[in-house]
N, C-alpha and C positions, 0 to 999 in steps of 0.2 A: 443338444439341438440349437442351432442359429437363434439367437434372441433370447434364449431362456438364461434367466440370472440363477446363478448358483448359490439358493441361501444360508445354505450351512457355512459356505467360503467366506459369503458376504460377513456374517454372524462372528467368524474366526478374526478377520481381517478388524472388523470395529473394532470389537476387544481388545485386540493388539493395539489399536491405537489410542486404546482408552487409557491402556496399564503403561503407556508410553507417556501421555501426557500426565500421567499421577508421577511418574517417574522425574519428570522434569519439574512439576509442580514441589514434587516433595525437595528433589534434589536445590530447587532456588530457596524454599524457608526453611529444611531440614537437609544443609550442606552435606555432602558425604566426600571426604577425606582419603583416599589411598595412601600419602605421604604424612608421616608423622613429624612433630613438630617438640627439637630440643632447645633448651635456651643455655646458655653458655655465658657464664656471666664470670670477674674476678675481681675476686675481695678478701684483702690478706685480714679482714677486721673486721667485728661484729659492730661497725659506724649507727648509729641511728639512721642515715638514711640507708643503709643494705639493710636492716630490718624494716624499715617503711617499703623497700622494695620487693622482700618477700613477702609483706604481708596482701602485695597488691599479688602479686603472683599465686600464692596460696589462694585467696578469691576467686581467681578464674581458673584454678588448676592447672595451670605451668607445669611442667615438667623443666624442673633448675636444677642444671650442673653447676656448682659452686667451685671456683677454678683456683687456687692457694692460698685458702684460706688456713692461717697461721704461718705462714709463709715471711721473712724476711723482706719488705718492700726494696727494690733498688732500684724501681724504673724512674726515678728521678723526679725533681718538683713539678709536674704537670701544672699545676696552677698558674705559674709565672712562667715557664720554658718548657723548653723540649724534652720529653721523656715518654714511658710509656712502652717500652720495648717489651718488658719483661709481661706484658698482656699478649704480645703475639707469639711468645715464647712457648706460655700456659697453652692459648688455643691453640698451637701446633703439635701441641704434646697430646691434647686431648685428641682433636683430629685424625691424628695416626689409627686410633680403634676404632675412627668411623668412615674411613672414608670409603670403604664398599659396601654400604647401603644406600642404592640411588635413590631409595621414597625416603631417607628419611632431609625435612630442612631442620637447619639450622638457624636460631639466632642468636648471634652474640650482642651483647649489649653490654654497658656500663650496668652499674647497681648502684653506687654511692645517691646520683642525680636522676632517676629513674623511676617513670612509675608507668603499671600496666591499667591503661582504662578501657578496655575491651580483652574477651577471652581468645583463647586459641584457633580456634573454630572459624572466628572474623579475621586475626593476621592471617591463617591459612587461604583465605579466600581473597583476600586483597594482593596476598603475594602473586597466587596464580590468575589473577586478571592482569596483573604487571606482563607477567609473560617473560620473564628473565632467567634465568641460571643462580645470578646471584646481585641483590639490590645493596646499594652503600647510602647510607644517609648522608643527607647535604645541609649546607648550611649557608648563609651570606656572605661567608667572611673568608677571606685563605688563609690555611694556618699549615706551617710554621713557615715555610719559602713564598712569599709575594711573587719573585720572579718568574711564578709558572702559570699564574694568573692567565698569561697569552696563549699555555698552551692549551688551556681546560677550554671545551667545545661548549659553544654557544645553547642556548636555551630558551624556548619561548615559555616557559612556564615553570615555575618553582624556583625551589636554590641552585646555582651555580657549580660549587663547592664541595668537595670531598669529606664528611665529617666520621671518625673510627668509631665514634660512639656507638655506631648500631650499622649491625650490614646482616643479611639474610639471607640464607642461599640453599641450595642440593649440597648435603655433604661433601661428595667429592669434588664440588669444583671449588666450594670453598678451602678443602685443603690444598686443592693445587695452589692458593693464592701465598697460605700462609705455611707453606711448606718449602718456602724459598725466603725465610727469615734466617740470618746467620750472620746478625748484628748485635750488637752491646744490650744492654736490660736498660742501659738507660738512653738507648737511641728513641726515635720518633717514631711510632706507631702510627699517625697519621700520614706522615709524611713515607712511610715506608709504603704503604696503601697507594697515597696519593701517583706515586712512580708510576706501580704498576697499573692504574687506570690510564692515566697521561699515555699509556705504553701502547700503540694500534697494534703490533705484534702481538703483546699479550692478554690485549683483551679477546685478541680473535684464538689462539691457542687455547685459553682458558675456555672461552666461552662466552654468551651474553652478558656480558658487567654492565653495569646502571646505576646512574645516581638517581633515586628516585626514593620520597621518604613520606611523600603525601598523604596516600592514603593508608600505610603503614603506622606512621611515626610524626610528631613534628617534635623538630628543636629548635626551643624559643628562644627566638633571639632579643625581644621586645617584648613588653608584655604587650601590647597593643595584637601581637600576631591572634592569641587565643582568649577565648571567656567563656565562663564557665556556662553550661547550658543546665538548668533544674528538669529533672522529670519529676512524677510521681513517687517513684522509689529507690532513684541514686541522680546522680548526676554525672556530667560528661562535659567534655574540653571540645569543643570546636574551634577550629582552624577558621577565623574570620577572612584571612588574607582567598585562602581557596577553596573554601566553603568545605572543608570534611573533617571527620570526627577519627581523627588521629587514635589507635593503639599503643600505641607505645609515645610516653612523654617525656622528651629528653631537656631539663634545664644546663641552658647553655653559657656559659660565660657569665652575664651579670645579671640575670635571669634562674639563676640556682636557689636563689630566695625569694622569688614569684611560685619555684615551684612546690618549696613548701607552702604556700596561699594556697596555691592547687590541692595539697597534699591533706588539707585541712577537707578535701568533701571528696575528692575520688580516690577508689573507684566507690565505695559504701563507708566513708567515713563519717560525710550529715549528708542531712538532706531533707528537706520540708517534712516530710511524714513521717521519718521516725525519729528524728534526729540524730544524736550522735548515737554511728554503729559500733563504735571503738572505744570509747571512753570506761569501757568495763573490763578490757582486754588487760592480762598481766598487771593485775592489780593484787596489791597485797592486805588481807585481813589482819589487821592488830590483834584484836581479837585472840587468836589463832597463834599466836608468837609465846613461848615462855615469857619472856620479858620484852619490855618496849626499849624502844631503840635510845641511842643516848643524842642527845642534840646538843649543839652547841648554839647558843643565840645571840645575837650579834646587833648592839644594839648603838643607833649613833642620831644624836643630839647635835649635829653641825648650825643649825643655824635658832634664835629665839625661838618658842613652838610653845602655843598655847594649849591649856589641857593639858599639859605633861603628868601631873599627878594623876590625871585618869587612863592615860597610857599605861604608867606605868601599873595601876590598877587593874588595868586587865589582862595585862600580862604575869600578873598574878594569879587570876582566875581562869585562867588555859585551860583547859579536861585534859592535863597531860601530868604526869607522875612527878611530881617537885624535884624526885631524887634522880632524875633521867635529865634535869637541867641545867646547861654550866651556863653564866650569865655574862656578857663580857658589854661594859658601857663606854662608850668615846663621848665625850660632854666635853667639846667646845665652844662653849658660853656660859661667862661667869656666875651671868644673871640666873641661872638653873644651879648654880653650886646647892643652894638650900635644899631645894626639891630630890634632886641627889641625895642629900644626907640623909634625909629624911626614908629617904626609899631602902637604902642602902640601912638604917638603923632597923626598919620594919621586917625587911626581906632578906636579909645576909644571911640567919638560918633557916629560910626557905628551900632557897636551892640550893644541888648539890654543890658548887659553886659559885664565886660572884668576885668578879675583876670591873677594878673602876679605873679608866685612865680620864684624868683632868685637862683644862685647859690648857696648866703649866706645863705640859709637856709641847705643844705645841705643834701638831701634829697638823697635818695637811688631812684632808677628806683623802685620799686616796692613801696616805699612808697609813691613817688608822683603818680604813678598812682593807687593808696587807695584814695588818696585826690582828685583827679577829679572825679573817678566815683562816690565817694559818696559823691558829693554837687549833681549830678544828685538822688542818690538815695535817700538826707532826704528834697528835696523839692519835694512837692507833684505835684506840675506844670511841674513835667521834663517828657515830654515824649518818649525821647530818646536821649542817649547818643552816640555819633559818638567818636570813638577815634583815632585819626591820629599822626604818627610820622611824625618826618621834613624830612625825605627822601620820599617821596610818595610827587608826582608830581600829582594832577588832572587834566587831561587833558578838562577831560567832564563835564560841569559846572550842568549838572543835576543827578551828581551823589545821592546827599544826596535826591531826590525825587525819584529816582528809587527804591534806596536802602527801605525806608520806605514801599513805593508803595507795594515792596515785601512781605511786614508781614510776616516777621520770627523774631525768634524774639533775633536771633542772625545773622547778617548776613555781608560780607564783600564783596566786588568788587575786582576782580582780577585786580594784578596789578605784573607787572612783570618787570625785568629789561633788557633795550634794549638789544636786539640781542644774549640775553643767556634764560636760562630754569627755572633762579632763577625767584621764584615764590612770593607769601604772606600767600601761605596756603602749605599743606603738603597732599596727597592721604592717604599714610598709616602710622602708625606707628610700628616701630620695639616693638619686644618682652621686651625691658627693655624703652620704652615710648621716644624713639626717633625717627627721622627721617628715614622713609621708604619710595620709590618711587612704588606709583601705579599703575597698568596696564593702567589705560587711565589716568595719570598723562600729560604725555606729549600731549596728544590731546586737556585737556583742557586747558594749556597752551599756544597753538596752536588755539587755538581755532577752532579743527577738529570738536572736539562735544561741543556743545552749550549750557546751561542749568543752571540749580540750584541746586548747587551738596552738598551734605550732605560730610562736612570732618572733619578729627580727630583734627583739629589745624588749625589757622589760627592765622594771626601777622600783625603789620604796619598799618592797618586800619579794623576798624569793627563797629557796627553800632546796639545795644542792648537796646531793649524798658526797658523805665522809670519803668516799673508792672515787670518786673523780677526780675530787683537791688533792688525793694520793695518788693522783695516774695523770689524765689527759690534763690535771690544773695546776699540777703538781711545783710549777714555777712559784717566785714569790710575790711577782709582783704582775698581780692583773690588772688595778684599777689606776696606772699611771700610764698613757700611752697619750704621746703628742700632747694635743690640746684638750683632747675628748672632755668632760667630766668623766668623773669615775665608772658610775655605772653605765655611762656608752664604753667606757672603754673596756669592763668585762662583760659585754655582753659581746663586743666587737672579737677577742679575745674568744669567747666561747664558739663562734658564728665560726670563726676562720681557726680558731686553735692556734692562735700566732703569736711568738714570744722572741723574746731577744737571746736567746741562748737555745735556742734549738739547733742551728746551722753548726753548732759543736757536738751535736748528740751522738753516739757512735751507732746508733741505732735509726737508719735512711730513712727506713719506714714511718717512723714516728714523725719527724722531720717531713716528710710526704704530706702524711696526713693532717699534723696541722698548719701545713701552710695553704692548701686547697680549700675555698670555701665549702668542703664537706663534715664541717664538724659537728659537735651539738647541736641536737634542737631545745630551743626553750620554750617552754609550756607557759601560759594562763589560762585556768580555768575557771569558769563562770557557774560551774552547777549549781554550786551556792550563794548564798547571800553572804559576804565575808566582812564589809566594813565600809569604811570608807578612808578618804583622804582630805585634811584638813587642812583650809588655807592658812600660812605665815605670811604673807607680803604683808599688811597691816599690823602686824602686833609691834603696839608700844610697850616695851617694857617699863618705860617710867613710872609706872603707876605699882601700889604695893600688893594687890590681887590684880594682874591687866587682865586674867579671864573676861571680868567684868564688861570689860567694853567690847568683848567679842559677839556681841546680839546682833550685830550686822552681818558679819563676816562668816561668822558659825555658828548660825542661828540653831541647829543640830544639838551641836553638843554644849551651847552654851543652854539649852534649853535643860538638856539631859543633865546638867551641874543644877543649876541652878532654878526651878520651876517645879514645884513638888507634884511628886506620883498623881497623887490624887486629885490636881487639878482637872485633869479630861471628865471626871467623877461627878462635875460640877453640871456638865451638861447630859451625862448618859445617865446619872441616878439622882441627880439631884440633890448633889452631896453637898449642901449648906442650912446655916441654922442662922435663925431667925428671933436673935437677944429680946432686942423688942421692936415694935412697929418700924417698918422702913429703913431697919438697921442689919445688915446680915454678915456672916461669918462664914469667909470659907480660905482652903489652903490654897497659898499662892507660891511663897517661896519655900524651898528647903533649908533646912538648921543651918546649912554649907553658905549660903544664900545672906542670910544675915549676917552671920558668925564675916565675912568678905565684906560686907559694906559697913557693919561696924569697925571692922578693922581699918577702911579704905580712911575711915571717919579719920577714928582715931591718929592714926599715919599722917592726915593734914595738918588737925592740930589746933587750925586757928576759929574757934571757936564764935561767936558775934556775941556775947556776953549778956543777952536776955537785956538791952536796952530799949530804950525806946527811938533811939536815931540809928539809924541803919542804911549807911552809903550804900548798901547792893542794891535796894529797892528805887523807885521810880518814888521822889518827893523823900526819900532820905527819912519817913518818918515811918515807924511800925507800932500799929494799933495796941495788937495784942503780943508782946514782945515774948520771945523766946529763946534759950540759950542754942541756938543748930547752927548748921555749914547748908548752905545751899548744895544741888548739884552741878550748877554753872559753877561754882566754885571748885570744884575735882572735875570740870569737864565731862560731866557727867548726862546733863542736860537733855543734849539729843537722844542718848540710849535710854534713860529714864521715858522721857515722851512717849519712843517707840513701845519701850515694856507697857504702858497704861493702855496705847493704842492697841497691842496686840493679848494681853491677859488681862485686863482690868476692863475695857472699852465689853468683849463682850459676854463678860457676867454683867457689867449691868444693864448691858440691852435685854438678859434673861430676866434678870431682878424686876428692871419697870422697862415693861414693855412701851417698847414708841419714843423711849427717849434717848437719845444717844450723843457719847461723850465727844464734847465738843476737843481733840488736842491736836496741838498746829505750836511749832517753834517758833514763829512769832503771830501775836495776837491777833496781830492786822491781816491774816490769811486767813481766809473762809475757803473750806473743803466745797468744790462748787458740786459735787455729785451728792454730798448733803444735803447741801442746800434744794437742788431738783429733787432730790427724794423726800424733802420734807414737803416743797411747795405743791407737787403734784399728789401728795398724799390726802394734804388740806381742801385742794381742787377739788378732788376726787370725793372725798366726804360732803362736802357744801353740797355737791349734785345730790348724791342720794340721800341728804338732809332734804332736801326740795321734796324729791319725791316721796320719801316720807311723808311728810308733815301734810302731802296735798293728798297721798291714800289716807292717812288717817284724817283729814277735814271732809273727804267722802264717806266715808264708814260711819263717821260721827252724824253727816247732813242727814242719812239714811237710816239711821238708829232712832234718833232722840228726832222726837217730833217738835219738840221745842226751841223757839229760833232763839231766842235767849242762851241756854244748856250750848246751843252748837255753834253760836257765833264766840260766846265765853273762848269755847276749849279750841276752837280752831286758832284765834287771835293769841292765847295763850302757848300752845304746841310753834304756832308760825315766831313769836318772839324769840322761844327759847331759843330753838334751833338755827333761826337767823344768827343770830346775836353770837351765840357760842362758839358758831364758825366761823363768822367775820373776827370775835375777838382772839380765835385759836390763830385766826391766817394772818392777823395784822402782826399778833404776838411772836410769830416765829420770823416772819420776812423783816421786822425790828431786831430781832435776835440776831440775824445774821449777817444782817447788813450792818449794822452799829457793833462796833469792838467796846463801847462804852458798856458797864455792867449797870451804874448808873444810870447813866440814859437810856438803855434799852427798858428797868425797871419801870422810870420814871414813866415811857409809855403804855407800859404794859397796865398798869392803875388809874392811867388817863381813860384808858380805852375801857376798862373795868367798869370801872364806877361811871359811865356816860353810860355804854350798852346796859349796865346790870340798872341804873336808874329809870333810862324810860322802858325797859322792860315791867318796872315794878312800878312805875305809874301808870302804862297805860293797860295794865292790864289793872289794875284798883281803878283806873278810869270805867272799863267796858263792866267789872262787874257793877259798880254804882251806876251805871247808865240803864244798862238793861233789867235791874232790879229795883230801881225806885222809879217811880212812876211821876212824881213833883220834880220839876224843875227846878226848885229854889233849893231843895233839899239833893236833888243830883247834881248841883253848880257847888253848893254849899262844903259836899263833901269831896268834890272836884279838887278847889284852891286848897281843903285842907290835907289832902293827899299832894298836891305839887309842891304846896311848902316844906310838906314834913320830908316829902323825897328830894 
């Protein structure tokens, strides 16, 4: 009928609309997928970064075709020139089995410099918002022909630029691109690309081609392009330049070691709440091994280094099997020959070997460290090389088993120097291969973030398996390159895998890969506590123990020589005794402690012969004469002071409370923060002397009903207390304004015996006052009380 609504249609039709907008609801935060998504990647080598790039892959669940791997490399040196053929070769080989399936996409990417920071599910969905057939990544720069520059078609947004690193498409039109390859393996793979987009013909027969890598991909060109974004539970790379959160991250050109900085938190390496995701991954239990591994340790003495006996001490006490250690020493400084023999007399049948090379040979730091690492690299029993300088203090005797435990296959233990930022490793490196500080530089040296962190450089100790110095290290000479020092130049060396004798190698591949900065990563790890680094710019060796004078400079470990155990003892249990009144006994130095300054004694020699004239002093004459050496005399002096100021100064602030050790290198300096803290200490007592003495002359007026009893004890409580506190405050602001000991005595007994005298006559005044009642007899015993006082 006219007008009548049809509610059952009505009722059909909402529904429909309802399961329509769940449909769209679900379909925008639960994507749905018709075309499947392969990745296509080639890698003749198991590199540490194509494992960093599966392991990002494996996280999001990738599906990776891995394209000749073991394969002969001959596409030529990409790193410096043109090469790369032999990758469009691979994908056109692969291609041929795929190219009639229209849902499935493709993407090929590099592996070496790659990492995936979002899953499949998101490039699938960024692709098809693009709306193209097939995307190629761009970059700022033209490579390898500049002169096409003119032909490549303007852009109002993003890169310019054709880059082969990463392109993404429908199977089949992909293969149409790379199915018209029928060039050399070491021709240009970008360049072979680059034609065919320049190409209007063939982009229109192929299909929609597009440089577009935004919201797929970025390749950094700067670091300044991206920064790292923290969530809650991993972290992500934002694209600052165009605000989006790039899938795929390609390190490009001189930015390949930015992307290991990246490669340290995504896609779940750290990240605020759990920390590190990785650092348990492919690690090896000792434990668990028949036998432990054999090391070779590498130990070098280049410049004076104080504490060397204790170095060498604790690389004695390692938690590692004596007979699993070959020892090998480079000691170029004379001044250390002793300490050497001594070491070398103690510990020769400790480990299973021990090689000393001396000064006399004359060895450069770079040559002797050629010579250590390769006794580990031409025995086939070595399987790993530890190499430590004499400044690196181990604290943690189970370094050399964690460090293994880690399997990397370069790796070093942070080790830093007290109470500053100097480090063993470096974050970044500057534009011309120097020192750059990283954004979480200072946290891992802090140890704010925790982990196993992939860096550009490291120095002073590191820890590299015996199968690399026999394969990718396998030249002989890594720590001589240009000007570098040593250790930039094998870490430079490791970073790039670059040697003067590879370009003869008959093997391309090899040749390839290290000339590409795709080589090793090298490790420091922070999980532990490992040691430290001890400063040398200061050490005089002139002196016959110079440990000694290191109380300034390595207050640490000159503590740990020389300041016995049990001093801390002194304040947390009270560990001193008590001979007789005001005299006490407690430990200060250790046996090692004396045994060094009698010796330093002894070694001077010139003795002052217990006279009584005595040029060192002030007036040339000495009271109570003595046969000793000053410490101004060995130079000694300042470190002495400071040692009283810092172990002596406060036990006997514990001993007698309130008095504290007046020490200062010349006499005529008053500590002014002393000084305030005694004056306002003395201030501050005189007031609540005041009110003392005027609550107790109340309590007293209100007790004793006797005005006699209460004037006595109020004039007597008001004396003392006056008196005590003017004579405490006049005595101490004399002390410390007056350098004289003398003169300050002499007022200290003025002011004594004035305050202590009319204290004690006028109180024998007030009691004869108020207790005799005669005049003549309260006058009488007056004068005889002022004369006798």
């Amino acid at each position: 009928m006219p007008g009548r609504r049809n509610t059952k249609s009505d009722e059909c039709l909402s529904g429909m609309i309802r399961i329509i907008h769940l449909l769209i609801w679900f379909n925008v935060y639960f994507p749905f997928f018709p075309e499947k998504l392969l990745v296509l990647t080639v890698a003749t080598q198991e590199t540490d970064g194509y494992l960093r790039f599966m392991q990002s892959a494996n996280y999001f669940n990738y599906t990776v075709k891995v394209l000749g791997m073991g394969e002969e490399w001959r596409g030529g040196d990409v790193g410096r020139s043109i090469g790369g053929g032999q990758k469009v070769r691979l994908l056109k080989e692969a291609m041929e089995a795929l190219t009639d399936q229209e849902d499935l996409v493709v993407l090929s990417v590099d592996s070496y410099d790659l990492i995936f920071a979002g899953g499949p599910e998101e490039i699938l969905r960024k692709f098809q918002e693009a709306n193209h057939k097939v995307l190629f990544a761009a970059e700022g720069l033209i490579w390898p022909d500049k002169r096409l520059q003119e032909k490549y078609p303007s852009v109002r947004s993003g890169k310019r630029f054709l880059n082969s690193g990463g392109v993404i498409g429908y199977a089949p039109y992909v293969n149409k691109i790379v199915e018209q390859w029928n060039l050399h393996e070491n021709d240009d793979d970008q360049l072979f690309y680059t034609k065919i987009y320049l190409d209007t013909f063939q982009r229109v027969s192929i299909g929609p081609v597009w440089l577009s890598w935004l919201e797929c991909g970025a390749n950094v060109s700067t670091h300044d392009e991206v920064l790292l974004k923290f969530g809650t539970k991993s972290a992500r790379v934002r694209n600052t330049i165009y605000d989006t959160l790039p899938v795929v991250i390609h390190g490009n050109a001189n930015t390949k070691m930015y992307l290991n900085y990246l490669g340290n938190y995504i896609p779940n390496t750290w990240n605020y709440e759990r920390g590190c995701g990785v650092c348990d991954h492919n690690m090896v239990d000792l434990s668990q091994l028949k036998e432990y591994p054999t090391v070779m340790v590498g130990v070098f003495i280049e410049q004076p280094t104080p504490f060397l006996s204790e170095f060498f001490q604790r690389l004695v006490t390692l938690d590692y099997p004596k007979d699993k250690l070959n020892v090998f020493v480079h000691n170029n400084e004379v001044y250390h020959e002793r300490h050497i023999q001594k070491f070398w007399e103690e510990s020769k049948d400790v480990f299973n070997s021990f090689k000393v090379v001396g000064p006399e040979e004359n060895l450069s730091q770079g040559q002797a460290r050629n010579m250590g690492m390769g006794l580990c690299r031409k025995d086939p029993g070595c399987d790993f090389y530890l190499s430590m300088d004499s400044d690196v203090m181990l604290t943690n005797r189970q370094t050399l088993k964690i460090l293994i435990e880690q399997n990397r296959k370069i790796i070093g233990p942070l080790v830093t120097r007290h109470g500053k930022l100097w480090s063993n490793f470096w974050g970044a490196l500057s534009l011309d291969g120097y020192y750059a500080r990283s954004e979480d530089y200072i946290d891992i040296v802090q140890s704010k973030r925790v982990g196993v962190w992939n860096i550009p450089y490291m120095a002073h100790i590191y820890l590299i398996k015996g199968e690399v110095l026999r394969n990718q290290l396998k030249e002989r000479n890594h720590f001589v390159l240009e000007k570098l020092d040593p250790d930039m130049a094998l870490c430079r060396h490791a970073r790039e895998l670059t040697n003067h004798r590879e370009k003869d190698s008959p093997n391309p591949e090899t040749f390839h890969m290290l000339r590409v900065p795709k080589g090793m990563f090298m490790y420091i790890t922070n999980r532990r506590e490992f040691g430290r680094i001890i400063s040398t710019a200061n050490f005089n060796t002139s002196h016959y123990n110079s440990d000694l004078w290191q109380i300034f400079e390595n207050p640490v470990d000159w503590k740990e020589k020389y300041i016995h155990p049990n001093y801390t003892r002194i304040f947390t249990e009270n560990y001193l005794e008590e001979p007789c009144p005001d005299v006490f006994w407690f430990p200060v130095f250790t046996e090692r402690a004396c045994d060094e300054l009698v010796e330093e004694m002894e070694h001077y020699g010139s003795w002052s012969g217990g006279n009584h004239e005595d040029k060192r002093i002030t007036g040339g004459y000495e009271t109570v004469p003595t046969d000793d050496i000053h410490m101004k005399q060995i130079g000694y002096d300042k470190e002495w002071l400071h040692f009283i100021r810092e172990f002596i100064s406060p036990v006997t602030l514990k001993v007698f409370s309130g008095y504290y050790t007046k020490v200062c290198n010349d006499p005529t300096t008053v500590t002014s923060t002393i000084i305030l803290h005694q004056l306002l200490y003395y201030i501050n007592y005189y007031i609540t002397s005041i009110i003392l003495h005027q609550l107790l002359y109340y309590i007293i007026y209100y007790i004793t009903s006797s005005i006699i009893l209460q004037h006595l004890l109020y004039y007597y409580i008001y004396y003392i207390t006056t008196s005590i506190i003017l004579l405490h405050l006049l005595y101490y602001i004399i002390y410390y304004i007056t350098s004289s000991i003398i003169l300050h005595q002499l007022f200290y007994y003025i002011i004594y015996y004035i305050t202590s005298t009319i204290i004690l006559h006028h109180l024998l005044y007030y009691i004869i006052y108020y207790i005799t009642s005669s005049i003549i007899l309260h006058q009488l015993f007056y004068y005889i009380n002022y004369s006798i006082t």
